[in-house]
N, C-alpha and C positions, 0 to 999 in steps of 0.2 A: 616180857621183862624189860624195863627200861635201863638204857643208856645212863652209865652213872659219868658225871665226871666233877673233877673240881674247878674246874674254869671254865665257865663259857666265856668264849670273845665273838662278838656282833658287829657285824657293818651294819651296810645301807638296804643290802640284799633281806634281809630280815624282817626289815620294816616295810619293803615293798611287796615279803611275801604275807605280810598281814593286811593290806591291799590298804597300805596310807601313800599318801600322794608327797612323800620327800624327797622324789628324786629331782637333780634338777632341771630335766626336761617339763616338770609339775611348777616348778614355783616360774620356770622361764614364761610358758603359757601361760601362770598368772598375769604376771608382769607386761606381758607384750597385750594380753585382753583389756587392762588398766589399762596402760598406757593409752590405747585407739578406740574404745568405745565408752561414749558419751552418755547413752541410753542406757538406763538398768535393768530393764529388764531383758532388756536384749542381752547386755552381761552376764544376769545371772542363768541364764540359757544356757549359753554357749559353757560356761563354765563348767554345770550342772553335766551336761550332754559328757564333756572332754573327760572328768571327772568320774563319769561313769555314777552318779549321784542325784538323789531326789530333795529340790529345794527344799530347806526347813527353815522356820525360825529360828532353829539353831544358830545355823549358820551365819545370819544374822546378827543374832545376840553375840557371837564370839566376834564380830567386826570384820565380817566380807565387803559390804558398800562402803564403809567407813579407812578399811587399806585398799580398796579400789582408788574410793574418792581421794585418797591424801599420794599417792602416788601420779593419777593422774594430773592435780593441781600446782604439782611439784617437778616439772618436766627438767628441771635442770640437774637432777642429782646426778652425776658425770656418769654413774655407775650402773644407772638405770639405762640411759639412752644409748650408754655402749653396748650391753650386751641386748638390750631391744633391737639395736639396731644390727649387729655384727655376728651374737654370738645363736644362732638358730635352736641349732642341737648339740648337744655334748653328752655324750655316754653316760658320765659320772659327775660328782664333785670335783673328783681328784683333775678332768679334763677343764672342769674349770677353775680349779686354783691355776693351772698350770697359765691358761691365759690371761688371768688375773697375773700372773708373775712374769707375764710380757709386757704388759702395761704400764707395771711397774718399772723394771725395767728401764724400758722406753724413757719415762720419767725422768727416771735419775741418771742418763744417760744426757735429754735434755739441759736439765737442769746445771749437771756438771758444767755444760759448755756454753753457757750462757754467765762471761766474765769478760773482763777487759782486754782482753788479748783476742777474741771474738770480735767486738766491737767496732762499728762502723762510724759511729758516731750519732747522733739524735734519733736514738732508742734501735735501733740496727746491730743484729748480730749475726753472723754469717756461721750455720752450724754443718760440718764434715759429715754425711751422709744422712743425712734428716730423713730420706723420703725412704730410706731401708729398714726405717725403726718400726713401722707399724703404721695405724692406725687411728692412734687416742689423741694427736693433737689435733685431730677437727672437731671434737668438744673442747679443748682448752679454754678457746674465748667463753664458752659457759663456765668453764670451771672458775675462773679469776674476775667476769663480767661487773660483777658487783663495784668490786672497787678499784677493776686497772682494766686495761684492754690487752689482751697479746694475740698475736694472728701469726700465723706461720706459713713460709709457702715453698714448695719443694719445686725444682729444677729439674725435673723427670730425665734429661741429657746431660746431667750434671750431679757429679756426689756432692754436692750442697743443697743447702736452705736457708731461708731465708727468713730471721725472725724478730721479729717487729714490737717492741714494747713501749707504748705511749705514756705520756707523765715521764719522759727520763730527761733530762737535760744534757748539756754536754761537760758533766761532771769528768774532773781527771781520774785516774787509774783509783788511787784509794779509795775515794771518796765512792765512786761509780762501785765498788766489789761491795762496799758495807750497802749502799743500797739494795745491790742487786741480794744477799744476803738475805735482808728481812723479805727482799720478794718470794727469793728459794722458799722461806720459811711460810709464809702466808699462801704459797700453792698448799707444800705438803700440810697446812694444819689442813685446809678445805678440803683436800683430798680424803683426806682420813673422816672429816668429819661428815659427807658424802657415805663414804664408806661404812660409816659407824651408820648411819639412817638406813643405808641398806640391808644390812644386820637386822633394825631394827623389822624391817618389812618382811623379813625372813620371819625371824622370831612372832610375827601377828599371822605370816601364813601359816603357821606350824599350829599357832593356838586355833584356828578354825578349821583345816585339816587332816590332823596329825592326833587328835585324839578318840581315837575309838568308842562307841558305845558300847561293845561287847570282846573281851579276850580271852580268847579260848585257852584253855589251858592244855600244855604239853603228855599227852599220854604215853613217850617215848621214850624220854630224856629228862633225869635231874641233873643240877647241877646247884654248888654249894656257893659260886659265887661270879659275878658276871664283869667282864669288862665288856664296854661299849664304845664304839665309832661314831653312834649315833646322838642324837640329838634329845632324843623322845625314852620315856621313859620304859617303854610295853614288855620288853623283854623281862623289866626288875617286876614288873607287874606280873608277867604270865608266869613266872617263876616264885612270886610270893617270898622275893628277898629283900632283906633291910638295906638302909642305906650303907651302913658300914659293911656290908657285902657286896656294895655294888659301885665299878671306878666310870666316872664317862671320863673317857680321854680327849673331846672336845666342848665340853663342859654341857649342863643337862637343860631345857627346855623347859619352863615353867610357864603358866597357862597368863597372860596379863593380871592377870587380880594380884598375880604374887608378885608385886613393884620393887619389894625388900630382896627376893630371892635370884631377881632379874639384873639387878642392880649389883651383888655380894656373889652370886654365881653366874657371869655373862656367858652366853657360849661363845663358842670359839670359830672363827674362821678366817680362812688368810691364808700362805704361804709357807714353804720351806725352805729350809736357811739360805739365805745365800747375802755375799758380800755388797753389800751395797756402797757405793761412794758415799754417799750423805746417811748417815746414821739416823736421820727423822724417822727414815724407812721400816727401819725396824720395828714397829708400831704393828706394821701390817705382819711380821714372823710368827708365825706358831706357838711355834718355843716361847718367843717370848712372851707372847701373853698366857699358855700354860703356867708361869710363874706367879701370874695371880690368883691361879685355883687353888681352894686352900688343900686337895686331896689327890696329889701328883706324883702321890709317893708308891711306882708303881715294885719298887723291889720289896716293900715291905707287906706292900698286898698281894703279891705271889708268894712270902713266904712257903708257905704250906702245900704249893700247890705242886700236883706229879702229873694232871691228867686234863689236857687243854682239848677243848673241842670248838671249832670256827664255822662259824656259819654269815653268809652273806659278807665276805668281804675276801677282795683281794688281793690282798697283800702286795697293793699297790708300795712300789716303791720311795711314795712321799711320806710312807710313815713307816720307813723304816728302821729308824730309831728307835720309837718305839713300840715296834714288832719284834726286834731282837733283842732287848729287855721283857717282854713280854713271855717268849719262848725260852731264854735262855737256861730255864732250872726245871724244865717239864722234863719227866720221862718218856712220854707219851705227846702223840699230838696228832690229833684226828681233825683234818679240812675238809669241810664239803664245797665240791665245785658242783656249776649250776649245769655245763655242759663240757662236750671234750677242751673247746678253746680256753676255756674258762680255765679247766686240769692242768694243758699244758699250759697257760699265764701263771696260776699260783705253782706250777715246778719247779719253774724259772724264776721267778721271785723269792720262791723260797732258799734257793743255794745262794742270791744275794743277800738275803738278808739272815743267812746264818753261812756266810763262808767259811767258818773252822771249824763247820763238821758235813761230816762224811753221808749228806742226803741217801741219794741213791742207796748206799748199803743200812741206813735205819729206815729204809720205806721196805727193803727185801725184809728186815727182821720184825717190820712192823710197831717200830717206835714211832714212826712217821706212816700216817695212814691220809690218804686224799683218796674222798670217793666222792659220788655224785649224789644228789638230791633224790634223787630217785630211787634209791637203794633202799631207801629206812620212810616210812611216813611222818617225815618230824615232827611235823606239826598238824595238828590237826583244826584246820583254818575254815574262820566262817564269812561270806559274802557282807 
């Protein structure tokens, strides 16, 4: 007898147990294989091999050579060569929003303190602990290259740095902040626009690995309507629901031919909230860009609902918010963890992100149920 409920919610764990490559230890090994090899065929090897996958022209026709080629061509995208270069392995998305929101960070940290009361005079700025911020300012000169020079250099014995902008003259105090001003503003557009291209390389991984040729359908579990973490569609597919039963909370993945749908529905990724000194930043929030999906309306698409069941996500803390709008009108609420670590991670997550109610005594009465993968054959999955 199948599992009924009225809400399913999906992460990443989902799509991985339907053996599609969107985790981002998948699209990193894209990226860092672009990045260093020149030879194609020797790419689509290596690829092929990591993948666990037999070359096709598929593959092909969905534009594997073609985001190979445009990323290798394109070495400057500040975004690409950071985490090629810095970020190896990361468990999840969520570990790499997080250092994505150190970067940032970093940034507007910079940025701030590059003003006239820093100023040394013929483009010299003297910045208070430069070399504790990270990382990201040994791309900067690529990031700005084009049309300024900035170099920066840290005093390893000393909480300063030292940062160096060419084209400045020795403008007095006004006159020097309106400049430095449109500078601020010409980092963060580049920044974002970087940013936005590497969106974009996401989005073309996703169209040539992310769409299955065969979805098994669930012999376990129905369920009346679906929210998603993810990107890709397979869940609304293996469950045979319309759109208007089905929310992606970071917006839906569409295959490149749909240019209108990519364009009118972008997905989502980026950050969570946090106060930035310079407001450009904001660009790169969550939330904020949740406000251009036209279907974010998530308390009136739980109206109805008493009986949630989660599968492949862990109510990791950066989506919080809207995990506790998600849960808040259920009666029920059945989690599947993948292992014990995993059990006690969503225990603990879950008393933060519902603090005014009483866990532990609705998991004894069974309003709240967390079990493991193993318990039920959810899915019934094909290689």
């Amino acid at each position: 007898m199948k599992e009924q409920y009225d809400l399913l919610v999906v992460g990443n764990g989902f799509d991985l147990a339907h053996h599609l490559h969107t985790s981002y230890n998948d699209f990193y090994f894209f990226l860092k294989c672009a990045f260093e090899y020149t030879n194609q065929e020797q790419f689509r090897k290596i690829i092929c091999e990591n993948f666990e996958i037999n070359y096709s022209p598929r593959l092909s026709n969905r534009g594997l050579e073609v985001l190979a080629n445009s990323i290798y061509s394109n070495k400057k995208n500040f975004f690409v060569r950071y985490f090629v270069k810095y970020c190896e392995i990361f468990p999840t998305w969520n570990a790499f929003e997080l250092e994505l929101k150190e970067i940032l960070i970093e940034f507007d940290y910079l940025l701030d303190h590059l003003n006239h009361n820093t100023s040394h005079g013929k483009g010299l700025f003297e910045i208070q602990d430069i070399q504790k911020q990270g990382k990201c300012h040994i791309y900067m000169k690529d990031l700005v290259g084009e049309w300024n020079d900035l170099s920066i250099s840290a005093d390893p014995n000393y909480s300063r740095g030292w940062v160096h902008i060419s084209g400045i003259k020795n403008y007095d105090a006004p006159v020097l902040d309106i400049w430095l001003e449109d500078y601020k503003n010409k980092i963060i557009d580049k920044l974002f626009s970087d940013f936005l291209e590497f969106i974009h390389y996401f989005s073309t991984f996703l169209n040539i690995f992310a769409e299955p040729e065969n979805i098994p359908s669930d012999t376990n579990l129905e369920c009346k309507k679906i929210i998603s973490f993810n990107y890709t569609s397979i869940a609304q597919k293996k469950y045979k629901l319309l759109d208007e039963n089905t929310l992606y909370i970071h917006g839906r993945y569409f295959p490149l031919e749909w240019i209108s749908k990519l364009i009118s529905d972008p997905i989502i990724l980026g950050i969570d909230e946090i106060d930035f000194k310079n407001s450009k930043f904001r660009k790169f929030i969550k939330s904020d860009q949740r406000y251009k999906l036209k279907n974010q309306k998530i308390y009136s698409f739980i109206e109805d609902v008493n009986s949630i069941c989660v599968y492949g996500l862990s109510l990791d803390l950066l989506d919080k918010d809207t995990l506790s709008k998600i849960f808040s009108k259920a009666q029920s609420i059945t989690i599947f963890a993948f292992d014990s670590d995993s059990y006690t991670q969503i225990y603990q997550n879950l008393t933060k992100i519902l603090p005014d109610r009483k866990i532990d005594e609705e998991i004894e009465k069974e309003k709240i149920n967390i079990r493991f993968c193993s318990e039920i054959p959810f899915m019934e999955l094909q290689n």
